[in-house]
C-alpha positions in Angstrom: -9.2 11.8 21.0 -5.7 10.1 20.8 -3.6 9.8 24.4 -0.1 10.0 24.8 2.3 10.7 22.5 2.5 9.9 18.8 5.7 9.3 17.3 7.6 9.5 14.1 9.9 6.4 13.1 13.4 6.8 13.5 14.7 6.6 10.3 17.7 3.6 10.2 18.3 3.4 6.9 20.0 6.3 4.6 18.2 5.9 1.6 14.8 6.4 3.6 15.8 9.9 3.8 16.8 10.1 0.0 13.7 8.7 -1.1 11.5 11.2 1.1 13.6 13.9 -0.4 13.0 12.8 -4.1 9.1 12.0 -3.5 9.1 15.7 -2.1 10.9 17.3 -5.1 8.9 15.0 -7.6 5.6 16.5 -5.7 6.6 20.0 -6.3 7.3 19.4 -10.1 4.4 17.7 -10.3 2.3 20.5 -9.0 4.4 22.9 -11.5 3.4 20.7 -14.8 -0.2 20.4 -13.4 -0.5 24.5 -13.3 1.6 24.8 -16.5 -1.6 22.6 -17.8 -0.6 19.1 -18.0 -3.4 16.8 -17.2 -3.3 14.8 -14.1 -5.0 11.5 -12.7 -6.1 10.5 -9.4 -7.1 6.7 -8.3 -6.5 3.7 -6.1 -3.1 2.0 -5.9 -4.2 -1.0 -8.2 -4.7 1.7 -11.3 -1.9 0.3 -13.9 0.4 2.9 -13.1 2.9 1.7 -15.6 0.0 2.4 -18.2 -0.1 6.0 -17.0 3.9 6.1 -17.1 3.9 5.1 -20.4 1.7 7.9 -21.2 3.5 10.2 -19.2 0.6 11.2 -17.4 1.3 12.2 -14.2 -0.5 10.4 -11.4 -1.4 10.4 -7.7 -2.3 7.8 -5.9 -5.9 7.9 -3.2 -3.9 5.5 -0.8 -0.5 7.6 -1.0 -1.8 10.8 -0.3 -4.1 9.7 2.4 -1.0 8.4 4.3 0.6 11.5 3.7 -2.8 13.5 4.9 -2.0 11.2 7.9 1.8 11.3 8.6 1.8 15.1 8.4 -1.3 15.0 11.0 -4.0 16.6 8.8 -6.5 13.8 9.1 -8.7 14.9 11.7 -8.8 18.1 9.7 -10.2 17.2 6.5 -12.3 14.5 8.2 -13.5 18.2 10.0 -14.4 19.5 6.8 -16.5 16.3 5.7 -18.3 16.9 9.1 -19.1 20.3 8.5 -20.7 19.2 5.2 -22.9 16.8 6.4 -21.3 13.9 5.7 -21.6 11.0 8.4 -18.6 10.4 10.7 -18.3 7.1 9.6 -17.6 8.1 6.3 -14.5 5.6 5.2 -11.6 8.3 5.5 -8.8 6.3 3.5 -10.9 6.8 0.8 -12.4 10.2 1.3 -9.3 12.1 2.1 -9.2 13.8 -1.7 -12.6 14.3 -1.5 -12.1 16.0 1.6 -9.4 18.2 -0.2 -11.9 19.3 -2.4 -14.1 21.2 0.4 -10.9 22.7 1.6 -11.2 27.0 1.6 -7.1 26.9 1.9 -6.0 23.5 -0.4 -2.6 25.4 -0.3 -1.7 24.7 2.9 -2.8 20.9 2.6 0.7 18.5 2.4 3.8 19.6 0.5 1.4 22.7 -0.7 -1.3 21.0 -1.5 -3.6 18.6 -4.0 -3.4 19.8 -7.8 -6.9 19.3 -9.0 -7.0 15.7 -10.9 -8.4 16.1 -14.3 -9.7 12.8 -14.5 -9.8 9.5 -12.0 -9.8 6.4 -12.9 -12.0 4.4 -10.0 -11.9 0.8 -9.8 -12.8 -1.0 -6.4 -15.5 -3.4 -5.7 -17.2 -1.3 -2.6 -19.7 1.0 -4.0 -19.2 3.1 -1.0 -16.1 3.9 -2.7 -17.1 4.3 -5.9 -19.6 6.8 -4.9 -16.8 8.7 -3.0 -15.0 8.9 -6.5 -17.8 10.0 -8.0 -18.3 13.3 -5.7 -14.5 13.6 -5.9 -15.0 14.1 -10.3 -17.8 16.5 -9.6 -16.5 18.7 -7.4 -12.9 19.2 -9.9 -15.0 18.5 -12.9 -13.0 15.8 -13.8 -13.9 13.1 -16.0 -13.9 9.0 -14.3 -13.6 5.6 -15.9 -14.8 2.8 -13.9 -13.0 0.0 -14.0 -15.4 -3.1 -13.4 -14.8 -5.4 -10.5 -15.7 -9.1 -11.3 -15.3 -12.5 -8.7 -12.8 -14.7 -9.6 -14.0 -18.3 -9.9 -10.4 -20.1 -9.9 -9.1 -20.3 -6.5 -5.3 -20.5 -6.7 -2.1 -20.1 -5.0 -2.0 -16.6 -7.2 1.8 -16.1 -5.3 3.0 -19.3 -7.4 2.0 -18.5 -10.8 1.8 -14.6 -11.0 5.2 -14.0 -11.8 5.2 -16.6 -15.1 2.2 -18.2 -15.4 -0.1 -15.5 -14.7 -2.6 -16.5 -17.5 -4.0 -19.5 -15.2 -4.7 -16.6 -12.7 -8.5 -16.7 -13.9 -10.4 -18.1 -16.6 -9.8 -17.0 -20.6 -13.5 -15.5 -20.6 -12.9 -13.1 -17.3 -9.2 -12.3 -18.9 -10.3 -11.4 -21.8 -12.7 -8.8 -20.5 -10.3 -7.4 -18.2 -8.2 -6.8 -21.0 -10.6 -5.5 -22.9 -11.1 -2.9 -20.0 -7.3 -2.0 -20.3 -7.8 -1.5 -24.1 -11.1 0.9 -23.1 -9.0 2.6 -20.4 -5.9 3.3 -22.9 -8.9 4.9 -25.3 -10.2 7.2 -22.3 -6.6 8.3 -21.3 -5.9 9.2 -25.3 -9.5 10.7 -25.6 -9.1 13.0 -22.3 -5.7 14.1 -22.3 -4.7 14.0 -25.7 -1.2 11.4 -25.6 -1.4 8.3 -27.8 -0.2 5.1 -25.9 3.2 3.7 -27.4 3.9 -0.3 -27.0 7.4 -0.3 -26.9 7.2 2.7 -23.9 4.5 0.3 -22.2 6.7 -2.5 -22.5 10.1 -0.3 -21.1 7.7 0.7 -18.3 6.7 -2.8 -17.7 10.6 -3.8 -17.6 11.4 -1.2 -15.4 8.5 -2.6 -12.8 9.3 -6.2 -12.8 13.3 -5.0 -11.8 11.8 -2.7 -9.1 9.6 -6.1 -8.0 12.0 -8.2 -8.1 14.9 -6.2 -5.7 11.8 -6.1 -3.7 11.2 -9.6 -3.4 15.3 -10.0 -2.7 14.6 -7.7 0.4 11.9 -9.8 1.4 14.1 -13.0 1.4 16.6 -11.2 3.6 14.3 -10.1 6.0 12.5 -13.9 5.8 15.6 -15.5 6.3 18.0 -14.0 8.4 17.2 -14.0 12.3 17.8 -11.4 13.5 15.9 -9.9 10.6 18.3 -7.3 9.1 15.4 -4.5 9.3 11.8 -4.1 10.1 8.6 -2.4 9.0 9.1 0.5 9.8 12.5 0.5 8.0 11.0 -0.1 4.8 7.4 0.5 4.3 8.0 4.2 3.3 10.5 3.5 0.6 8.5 1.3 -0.7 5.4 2.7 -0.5 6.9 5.9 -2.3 8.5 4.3 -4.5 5.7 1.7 -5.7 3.2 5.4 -7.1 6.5 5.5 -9.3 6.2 2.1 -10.8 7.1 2.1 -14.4 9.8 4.0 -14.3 13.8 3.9 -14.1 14.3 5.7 -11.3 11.8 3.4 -9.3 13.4 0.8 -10.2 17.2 1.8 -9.0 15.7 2.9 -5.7 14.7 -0.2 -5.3 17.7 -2.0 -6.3 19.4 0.8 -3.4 17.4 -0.6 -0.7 18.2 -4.0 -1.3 21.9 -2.8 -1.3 21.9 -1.4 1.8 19.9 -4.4 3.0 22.5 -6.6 2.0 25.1 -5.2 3.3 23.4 -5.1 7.0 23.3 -8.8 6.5 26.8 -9.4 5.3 28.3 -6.8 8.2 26.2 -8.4 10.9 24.1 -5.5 11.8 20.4 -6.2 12.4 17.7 -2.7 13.2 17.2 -5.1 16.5 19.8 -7.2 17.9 18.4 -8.4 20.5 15.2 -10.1 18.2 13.2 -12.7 20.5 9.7 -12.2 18.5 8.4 -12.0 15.0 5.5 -9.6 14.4 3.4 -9.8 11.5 1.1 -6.3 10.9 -1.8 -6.7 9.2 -3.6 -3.8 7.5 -2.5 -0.5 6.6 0.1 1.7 8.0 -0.1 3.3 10.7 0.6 6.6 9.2 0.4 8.8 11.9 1.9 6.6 14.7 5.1 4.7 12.6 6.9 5.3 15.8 4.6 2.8 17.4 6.0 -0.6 15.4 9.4 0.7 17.3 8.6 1.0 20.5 8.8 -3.0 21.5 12.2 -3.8 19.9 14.3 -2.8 22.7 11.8 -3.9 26.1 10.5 -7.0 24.2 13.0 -8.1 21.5 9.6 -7.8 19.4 10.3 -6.4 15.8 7.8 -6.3 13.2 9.2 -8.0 10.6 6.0 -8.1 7.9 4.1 -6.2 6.1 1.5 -6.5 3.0 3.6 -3.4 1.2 6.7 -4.7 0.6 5.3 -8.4 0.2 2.2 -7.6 -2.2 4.9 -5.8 -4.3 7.0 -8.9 -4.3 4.7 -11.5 -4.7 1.9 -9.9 -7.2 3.3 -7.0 -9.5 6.1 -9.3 -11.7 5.0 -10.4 -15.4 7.6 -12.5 -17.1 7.4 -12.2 -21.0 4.6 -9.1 -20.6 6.1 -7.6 -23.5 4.2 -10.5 -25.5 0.8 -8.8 -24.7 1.4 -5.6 -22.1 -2.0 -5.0 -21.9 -2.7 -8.4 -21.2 -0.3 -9.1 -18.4 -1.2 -5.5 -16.9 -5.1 -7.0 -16.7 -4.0 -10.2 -14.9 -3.6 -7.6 -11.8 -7.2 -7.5 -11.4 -7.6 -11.3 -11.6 -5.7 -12.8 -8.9 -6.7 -15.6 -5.9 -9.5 -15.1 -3.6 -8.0 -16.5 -0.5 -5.7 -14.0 0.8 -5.6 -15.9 4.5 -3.6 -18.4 2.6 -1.2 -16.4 1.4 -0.9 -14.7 4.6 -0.4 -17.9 6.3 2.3 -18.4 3.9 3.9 -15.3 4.5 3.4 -16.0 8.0 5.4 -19.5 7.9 8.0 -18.1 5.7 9.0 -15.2 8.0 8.5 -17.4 10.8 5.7 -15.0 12.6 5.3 -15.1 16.5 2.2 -13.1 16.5 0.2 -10.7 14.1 -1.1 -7.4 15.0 -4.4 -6.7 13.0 -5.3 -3.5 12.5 -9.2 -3.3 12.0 -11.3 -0.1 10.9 -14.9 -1.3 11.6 -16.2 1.5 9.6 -13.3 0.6 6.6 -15.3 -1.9 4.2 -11.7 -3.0 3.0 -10.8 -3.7 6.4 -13.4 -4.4 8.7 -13.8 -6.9 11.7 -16.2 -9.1 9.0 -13.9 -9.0 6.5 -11.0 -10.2 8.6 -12.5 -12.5 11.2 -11.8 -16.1 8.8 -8.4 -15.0 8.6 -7.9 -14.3 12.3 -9.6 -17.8 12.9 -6.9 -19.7 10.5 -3.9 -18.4 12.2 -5.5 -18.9 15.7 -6.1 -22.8 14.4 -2.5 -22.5 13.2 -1.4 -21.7 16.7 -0.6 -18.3 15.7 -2.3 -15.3 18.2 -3.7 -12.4 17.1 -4.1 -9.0 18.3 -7.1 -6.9 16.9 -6.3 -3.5 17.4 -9.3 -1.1 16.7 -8.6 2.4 14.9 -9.1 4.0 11.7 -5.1 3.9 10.0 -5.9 7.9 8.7 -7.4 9.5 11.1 -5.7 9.7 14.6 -8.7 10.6 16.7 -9.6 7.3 16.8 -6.2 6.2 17.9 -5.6 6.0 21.7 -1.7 5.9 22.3 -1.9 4.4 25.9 -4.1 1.8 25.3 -2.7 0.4 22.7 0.4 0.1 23.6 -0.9 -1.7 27.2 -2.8 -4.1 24.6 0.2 -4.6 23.0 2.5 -4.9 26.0 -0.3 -7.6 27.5 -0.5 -9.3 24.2 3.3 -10.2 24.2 3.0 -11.0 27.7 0.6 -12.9 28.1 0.0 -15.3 24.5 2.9 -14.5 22.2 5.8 -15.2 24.5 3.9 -18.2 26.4 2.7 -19.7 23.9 6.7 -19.3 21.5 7.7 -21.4 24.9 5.6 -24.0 24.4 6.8 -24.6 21.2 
């Protein structure tokens, strides 16, 4: 059981607010065209949502609601219900937490009123725990579920330099080809279960629309890279993008975007950084903290410390763009499942771009995605790079795992006693 007190992040910026506002009325309609009998899909945050959009099938996203499960503190209540069913408590929650809504007696009183049941889900990760968790999901709403394959990638390549225009070297013709072939059998399940007929040039408007909301999210990330002190941190932006990313595709997304560079800019061009007094750059590693955002605050003012990076806002910038996709939408939309196998090297990029202090690793040893096997090369390469890192030990969902005092003394101790020493030495 968590000690101390977990906190809610002070919201800085004024379009944090807006967006929670719109993500809350776009929830409610969402629930309205759902009972009015519109169909409605459920899967991971690398389905192509612009596909979906296109289609104007509405969509909600596992890793989006489990955060929200989380922020509004209902983890350790579904994770109840998956122990009263038999399921083992090590059961990876970030992917169980719409299962978990399914065993609910009350799903009306889950967040914002509640999971709509998903008429179909579309699963694609390469953990067949996962998979397997999808699967129970579609039974128990009698959904149907496309599985979309999961293949290793035998080019190893800076994916971050050639994604945005040259995203046809991101694998070899053979594997692309049958990734796009998967898009081309995923556009006939989506017709074949809900009825809709794909349109290209409403793919291609929806693909438009996502490279502008990538690329004002790659502007914000060059502020925040290059100004010292960084003009806001984590915890400024990961909601805004987070919410507005299970909206890519669309026009709105992409204004809010376009917003939250504005305001950026202008807190660089006023002088007015989230943390004047900046002494160290913090680099968080993992998922969000959903039910602790407060936490990546409470270091700016003792420490100077902000946390400056995180993989939302950068995977957004770095990996979602596809210049000329209109050439062959489905195409370019497949790439996204054929990137670069070496993700230390692009965090090590990130790392020197932002120029990180220290990382905080957030590790889930029961999370396949994100356990202490998974991440101990990458914690070696920035140690050999004479960057120190801090393994912090909790599942990011559910906050009974979480213990408030003891991780901020680890973090306190970690500043202390490697970041700051060793940014002296320097």
């Amino acid at each position: 059981m968590a000690e101390g007190k977990l906190t809610k992040a002070v919201k800085r910026l004024e379009i944090a607010k807006d967006t929670t506002s719109y993500q809350k009325e776009w929830f409610r309609s969402l629930r309205e065209r759902v009972a009015a009998g519109e169909p409605l899909g459920w899967g991971t945050a690398s389905t192509p949502e612009e596909l979906l959009c296109a289609m104007d099938i509405p969509f909600v996203c596992i890793q989006w609601w489990t955060a929200l499960c989380a922020a509004k503190q209902m983890g350790p209540k579904f994770y109840d219900l998956l122990g009263k069913k038999g399921y083992r408590s090590d059961m990876c929650s970030y992917c169980a937490s719409g299962y978990a809504c399914t065993l609910d007696p009350n799903p009306e009183d889950g967040p914002w009123g509640g999971l709509p049941k998903p008429t179909f889900v579309v699963s694609y990760d390469h953990c067949p725990c996962a998979k397997k968790i999808d699967e129970l999901a579609a039974e128990e709403w009698g959904a149907e579920i496309f599985y979309m394959p999961h293949s290793y990638n035998p080019v190893q390549i800076n994916d971050w330099e050639l994604a945005w225009n040259e995203w046809e070297k991101l694998t070899t013709k053979k594997r692309l080809d049958e990734r796009t072939e998967d898009m081309h059998r995923l556009v006939q399940f989506l017709e074949r279960v809900t009825g809709r007929r794909l349109r290209k040039d409403r793919l291609i408007e929806a693909l438009h629309y996502s490279n502008e909301q990538n690329m004002w999210f790659s502007k914000v990330r060059d502020l925040i890279a290059n100004n010292r002190p960084a003009p806001v941190t984590v915890s400024d932006t990961i909601g805004v993008v987070m919410q507005t990313q299970w909206h890519r595709g669309t026009k709105w997304a992409a204004e809010n975007a376009k917003r939250l560079y504005d305001e950026v800019k202008a807190l660089v061009d006023e002088g007015r950084p989230t943390v004047p007094n900046e002494k160290l750059r913090l680099m968080w590693l993992g998922r969000g903290l959903w039910y602790n955002m407060g936490f990546y605050q409470h270091f700016e003012e003792r420490y100077g410390a902000s946390f400056v990076w995180s993989q939302y806002l950068a995977i957004g910038a770095t990996k979602y763009i596809r210049e000329e996709a209109e050439k062959d939408p489905l195409r370019a939309l497949a790439t996204r499942f054929c990137g670069g196998n070496d993700v230390a090297k692009w965090y090590m990029h990130e790392a020197e771009t932002h120029g990180i202090d220290g990382v905080v690793y957030l590790i889930s040893n029961v999370n396949c995605m994100n356990s202490g096997a998974f991440a101990s090369g990458t914690i070696m390469d920035f140690e050999k790079r004479g960057i120190p890192v801090l393994v912090l030990g909790a599942d990011p969902a559910d906050a009974r795992t979480w213990n408030q005092d003891l991780m901020t003394a680890a973090l306190e101790e970690f500043l202390e006693k490697r970041v700051i020493p060793n940014k002296q030495q320097r």
